[in-house]
N, C-alpha and C positions, 0 to 999 in steps of 0.2 A: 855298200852292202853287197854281198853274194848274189848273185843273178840267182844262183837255184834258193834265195829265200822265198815263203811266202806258201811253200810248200808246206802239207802233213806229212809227220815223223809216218811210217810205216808200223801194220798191229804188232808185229816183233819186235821193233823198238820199245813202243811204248811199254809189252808186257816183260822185258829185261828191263828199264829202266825202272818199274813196278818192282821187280823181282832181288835188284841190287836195296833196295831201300828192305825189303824183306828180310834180307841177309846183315843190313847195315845198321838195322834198327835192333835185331838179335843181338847183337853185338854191343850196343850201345844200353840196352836195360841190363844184362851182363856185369858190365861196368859198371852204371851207376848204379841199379837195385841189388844186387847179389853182393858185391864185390864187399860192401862192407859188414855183411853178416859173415863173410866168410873170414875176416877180419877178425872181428871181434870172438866169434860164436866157435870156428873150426880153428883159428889161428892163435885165439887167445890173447890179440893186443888188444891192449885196453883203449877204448872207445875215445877218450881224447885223443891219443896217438893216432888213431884212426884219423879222426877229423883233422888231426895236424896235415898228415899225410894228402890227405883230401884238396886241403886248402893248396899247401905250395903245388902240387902235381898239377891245379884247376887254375892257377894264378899263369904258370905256365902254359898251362893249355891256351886260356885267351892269348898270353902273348904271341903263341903261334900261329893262333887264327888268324889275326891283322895283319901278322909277318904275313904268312900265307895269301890274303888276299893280294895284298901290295905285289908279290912275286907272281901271281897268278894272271896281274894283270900287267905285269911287264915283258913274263916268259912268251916267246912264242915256238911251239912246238910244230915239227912237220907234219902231225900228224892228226894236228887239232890244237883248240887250246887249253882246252878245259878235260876231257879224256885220258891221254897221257897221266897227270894227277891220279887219278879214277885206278888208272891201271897198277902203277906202281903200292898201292896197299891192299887191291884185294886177297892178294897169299899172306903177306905178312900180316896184316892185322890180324886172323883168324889165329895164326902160329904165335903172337905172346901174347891175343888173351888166353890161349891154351897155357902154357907156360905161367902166367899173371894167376893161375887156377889152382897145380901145382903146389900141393904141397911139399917142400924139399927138405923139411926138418931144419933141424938145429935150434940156436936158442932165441927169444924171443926180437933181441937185439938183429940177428941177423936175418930173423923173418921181416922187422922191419925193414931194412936193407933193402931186400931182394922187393919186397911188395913196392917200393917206392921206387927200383931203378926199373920193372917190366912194366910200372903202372904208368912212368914217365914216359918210357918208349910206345905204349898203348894210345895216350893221349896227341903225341907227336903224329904218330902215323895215322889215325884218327881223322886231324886235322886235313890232311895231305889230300882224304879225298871227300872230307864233308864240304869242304865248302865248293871243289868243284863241281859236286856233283848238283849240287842247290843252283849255281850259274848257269849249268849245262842247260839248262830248261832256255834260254835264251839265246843259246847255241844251236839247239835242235829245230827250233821253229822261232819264226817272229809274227807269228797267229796270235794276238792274244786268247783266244777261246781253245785252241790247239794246248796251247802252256797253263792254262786254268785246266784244263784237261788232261795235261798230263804230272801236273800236280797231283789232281785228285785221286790220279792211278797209284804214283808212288806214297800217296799219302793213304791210301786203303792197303796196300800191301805193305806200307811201314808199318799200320796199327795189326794187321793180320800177323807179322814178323814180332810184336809186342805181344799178343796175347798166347800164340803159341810159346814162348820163353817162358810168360810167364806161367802159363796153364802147367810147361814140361820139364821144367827147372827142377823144381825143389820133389817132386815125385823120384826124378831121376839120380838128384841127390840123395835121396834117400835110399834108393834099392841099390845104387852104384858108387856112389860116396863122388866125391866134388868133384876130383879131377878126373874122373873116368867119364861122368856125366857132362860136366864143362867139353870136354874133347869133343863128343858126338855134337856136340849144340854147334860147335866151332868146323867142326866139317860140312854141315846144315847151311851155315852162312857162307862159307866158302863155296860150294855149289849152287848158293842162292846167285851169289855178287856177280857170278862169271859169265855168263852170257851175256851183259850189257860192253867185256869186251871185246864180243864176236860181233853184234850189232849196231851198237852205239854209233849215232853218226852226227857230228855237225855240220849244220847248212847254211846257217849265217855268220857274217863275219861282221866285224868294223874298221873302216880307217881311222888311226886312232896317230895321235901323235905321239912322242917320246914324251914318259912320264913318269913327273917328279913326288917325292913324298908326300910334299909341301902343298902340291896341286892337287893329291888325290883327298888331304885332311881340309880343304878348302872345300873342294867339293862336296863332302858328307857335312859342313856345318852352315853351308846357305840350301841344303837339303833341311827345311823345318820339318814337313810331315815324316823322313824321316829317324827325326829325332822323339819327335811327339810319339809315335809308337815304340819307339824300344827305349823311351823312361817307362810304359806303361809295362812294357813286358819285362824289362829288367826289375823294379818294385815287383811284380809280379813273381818273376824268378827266387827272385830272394827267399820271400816267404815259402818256396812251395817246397815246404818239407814233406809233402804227404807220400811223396812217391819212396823219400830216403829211409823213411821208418815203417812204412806199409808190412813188411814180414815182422821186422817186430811188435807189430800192430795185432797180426794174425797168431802171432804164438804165443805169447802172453796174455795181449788184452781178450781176445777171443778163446784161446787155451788152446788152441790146436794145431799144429804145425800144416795139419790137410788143409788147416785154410786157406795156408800163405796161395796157391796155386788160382783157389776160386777168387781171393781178395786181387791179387793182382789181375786175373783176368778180366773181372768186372770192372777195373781201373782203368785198365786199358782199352776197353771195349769202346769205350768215346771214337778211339783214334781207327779202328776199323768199319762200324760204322756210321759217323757222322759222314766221313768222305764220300759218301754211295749218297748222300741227297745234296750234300754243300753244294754241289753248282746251281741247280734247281734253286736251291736259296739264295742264293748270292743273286742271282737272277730275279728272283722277287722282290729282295729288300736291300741288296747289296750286301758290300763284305764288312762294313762297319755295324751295322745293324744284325746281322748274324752272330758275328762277335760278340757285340751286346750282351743279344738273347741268352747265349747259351753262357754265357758269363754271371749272368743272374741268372741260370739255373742253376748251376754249379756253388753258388755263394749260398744260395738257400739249401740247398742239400747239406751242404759240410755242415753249416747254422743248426738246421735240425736235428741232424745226427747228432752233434756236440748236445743237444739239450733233452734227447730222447734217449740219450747213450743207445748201448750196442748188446742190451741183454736178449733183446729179440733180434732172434743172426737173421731170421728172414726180412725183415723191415730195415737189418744193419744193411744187408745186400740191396734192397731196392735205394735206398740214399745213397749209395756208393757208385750206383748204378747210372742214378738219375746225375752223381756228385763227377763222373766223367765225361762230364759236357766240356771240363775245365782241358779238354785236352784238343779243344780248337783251337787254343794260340799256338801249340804247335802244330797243328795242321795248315793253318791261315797264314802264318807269318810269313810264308814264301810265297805266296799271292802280291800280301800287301808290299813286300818289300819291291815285286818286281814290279807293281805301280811307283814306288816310289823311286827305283831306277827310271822310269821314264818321264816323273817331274824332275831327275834331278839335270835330265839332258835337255828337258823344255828351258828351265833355269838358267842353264852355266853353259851348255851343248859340250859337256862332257858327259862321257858314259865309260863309267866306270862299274862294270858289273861284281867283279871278284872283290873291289877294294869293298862295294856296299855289303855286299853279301856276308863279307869277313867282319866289318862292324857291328851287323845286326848279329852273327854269331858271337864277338869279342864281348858283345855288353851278353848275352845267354849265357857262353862260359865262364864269367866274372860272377853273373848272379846265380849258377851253379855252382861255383866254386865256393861262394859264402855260403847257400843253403844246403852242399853236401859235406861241410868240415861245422857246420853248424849245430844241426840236427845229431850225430853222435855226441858233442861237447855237449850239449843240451839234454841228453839222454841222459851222461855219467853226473851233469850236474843235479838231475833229477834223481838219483841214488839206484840205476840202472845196473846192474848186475849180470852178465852174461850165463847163460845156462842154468839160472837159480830162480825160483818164485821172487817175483817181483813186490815190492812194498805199495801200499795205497798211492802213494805220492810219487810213485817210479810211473805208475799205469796212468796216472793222470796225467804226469808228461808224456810219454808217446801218444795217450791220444791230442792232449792238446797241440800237439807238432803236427796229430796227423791231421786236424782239421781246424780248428783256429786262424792258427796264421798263415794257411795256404787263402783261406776266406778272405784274411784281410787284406791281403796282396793281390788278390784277384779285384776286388773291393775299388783297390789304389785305380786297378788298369782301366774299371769298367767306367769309371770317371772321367780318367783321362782321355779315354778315346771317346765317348760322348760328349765332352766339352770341346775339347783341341782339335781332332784331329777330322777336316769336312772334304778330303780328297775323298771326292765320288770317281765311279766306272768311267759317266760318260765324260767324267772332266781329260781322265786317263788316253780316251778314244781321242778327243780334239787333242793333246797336245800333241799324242802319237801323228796325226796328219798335219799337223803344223811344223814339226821335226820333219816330217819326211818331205813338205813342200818348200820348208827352208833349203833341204839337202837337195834336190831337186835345181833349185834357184842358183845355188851355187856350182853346183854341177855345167848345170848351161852358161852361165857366168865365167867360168874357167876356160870352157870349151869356143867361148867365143872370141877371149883373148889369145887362144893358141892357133 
């Protein structure tokens, strides 16, 4: 390990590594919430094409993520290991979602085309620096209270990067039309991302041996905890259609397009901030028990809403409200994962950080990939019409997508990780010092053969 570990990142770091998740999470509701209204609604492909598009581009995606971690943890860069990655998409990305946004005419066939080869290249370079930049946290310090820290940074400036898209999007599309609107949001992220490659530093390293496929898929399946968490989040993923129909939630089922802006922001509100108290919690009842909590808060909100329906917008707002609790699993899930990097090294005394990181992504992207090609087929099968009043039995599909079956996937998770999964904090602490006094032992052991 680096002599200068053990160190805290500097407030400049932390607030660019905050500020890249700002720019990177824009980017990413972009993608997944806009991209297919602008599809159906501005492009005029029809809604299973959509979700056709959806699926292979996302089926893709995962496989880039695994690829990506395996390379991640092979590459060694002069410059760092994880960074480099980081660096090479903060221009580009910005430049084909802009393009991705772009409407270029012609006829429906070749807007298919076009939306499937910038949405392919969007996904690809995506990947490039989502998962290094999830690793980087284990680069930058090996405090654990440092890295729950600085999680929390980027996970309050990811949900702030969330709710401003959503609050600015569809207002901006309306007074500017998509691609004029799309371009400013994408120069926004682009000046968000970049200061994390003025700052960004890593301090810790590993000696790691030369490593094989076969070794690193060994290592992620005698890791149980985890597996037990991302069956939960993957079942979880599937279902969670609420975020892929949300605007069509607001303009239809609601009647007014000014919603989409308020509906999505109170969605995302969870992910701005739960972050600003989560350590304090995690600190009182841990990070399983937090989970929990806000897992059944979020299952009973969607529940009531489904049975109180949405005739009263003020009461629909406060369950939507209370219903974006459901957006701690992706706040948490890079906490728990980077517990579960360190049983997987108490275990096997490998550490493999990019290959875990890219798994707990691969199983996110695979269960996005089914619940974002899902939820449009599920719309057209519900007799879903673009730009036209909707039938009784259209409206009751989008709501039931928007709240049913994200409940009952959430339902799956909350089970799961109450019954299976009992890596606690302080288990994390002991194995961390028993790694480090194995390394330690060995270290003097070498030293006194030489």
């Amino acid at each position: 390990m680096d002599p200068s570990s053990g160190t805290a990142p500097a407030l400049r770091e932390r607030l660019s590594y905050g500020l890249f998740f700002f720019g990177q999470n824009m980017i990413f509701v972009l993608g997944y919430q806009f991209l297919s209204l602008f599809c159906t609604d501005e492009l005029e492909i029809a809604p299973a094409a959509t979700g056709l598009i959806f699926l292979i581009v996302r089926i893709w995606d995962a496989v880039c993520t695994i690829s990506m971690g395996f390379v991640a943890d092979k590459a060694q860069w002069k410059r760092g290991k994880y960074l480099p990655w980081v660096n090479i998409s903060i221009m580009l990305i910005p430049l084909i979602t802009g393009l991705m946004f772009t409407d270029w005419g012609g006829s429906v066939s070749f807007k298919v085309a076009y939306i499937f080869v910038l949405y392919l290249a969007f996904t690809t370079f995506y990947v490039i620096f989502d998962i290094p930049i999830f690793a980087f946290v284990n680069a930058a310090t090996d405090i654990p209270e440092e890295r729950n820290r600085m999680v929390s940074i980027g996970r309050v400036f990811s949900g702030a990067g969330s709710v401003a898209v959503a609050y600015f999007t569809m207002p901006l599309i309306l007074r500017l039309g998509w691609t004029r609107a799309i371009w400013i949001l994408c120069g926004v992220c682009f000046a968000a991302m970049l200061p994390l490659r003025l700052f960004g530093r890593e301090r810790v390293s590993y000696s790691r041996e030369p490593v094989r496929f076969r070794d690193l898929v060994g290592t992620v399946m005698k890791n149980k905890y985890l597996l037990i968490f991302l069956t939960g989040q993957f079942i979880s993923g599937v279902c969670n259609t609420s975020g892929a129909v949300a605007n069509y939630f607001s303009i239809y089922n609601l009647g007014n397009p000014d919603y989409v802006s308020v509906v999505n922001v109170i969605m995302y509100s969870g992910m701005f901030i739960i972050p600003l108290f989560l350590p304090q919690m995690i600190k009182w009842i841990g990070k399983k028990n937090t989970l929990i909590l806000f897992l059944a808060i979020s299952i009973a909100s969607f529940l009531a809403l489904r049975v109180v329906g949405y005739r009263n917008i003020y009461l629909t707002f406060f369950l939507l409200f209370t219903a974006s609790c459901s957006r701690i699993t992706s706040i948490i899930h890079v906490m728990f994962t980077t517990d579960c990097i360190e049983y997987g090294e108490y275990r096997t005394g490998s550490r493999s950080e990019g290959t875990i990181f890219a798994v707990q992504m691969f199983a996110g992207r695979i269960s996005m990939a089914i619940s974002g090609s899902l939820a449009p087929i599920l719309l057209q099968l519900s007799g879903y019409v673009a730009n036209a009043e909707q039938t009784p039995r259209a409206l009751n599909g989008i709501f039931n997508l928007f709240c049913l079956l994200p409940a009952a996937g959430m339902a799956a998770m909350l089970v799961i990780m109450a019954v299976f999964y009992k890596l606690r904090e302080k288990d994390v602490a002991r194995m961390m010092e028993e790694v480090k006094q194995r390394k330690l032992s060995q270290a003097s052991g070498a030293a006194a053969k030489g």
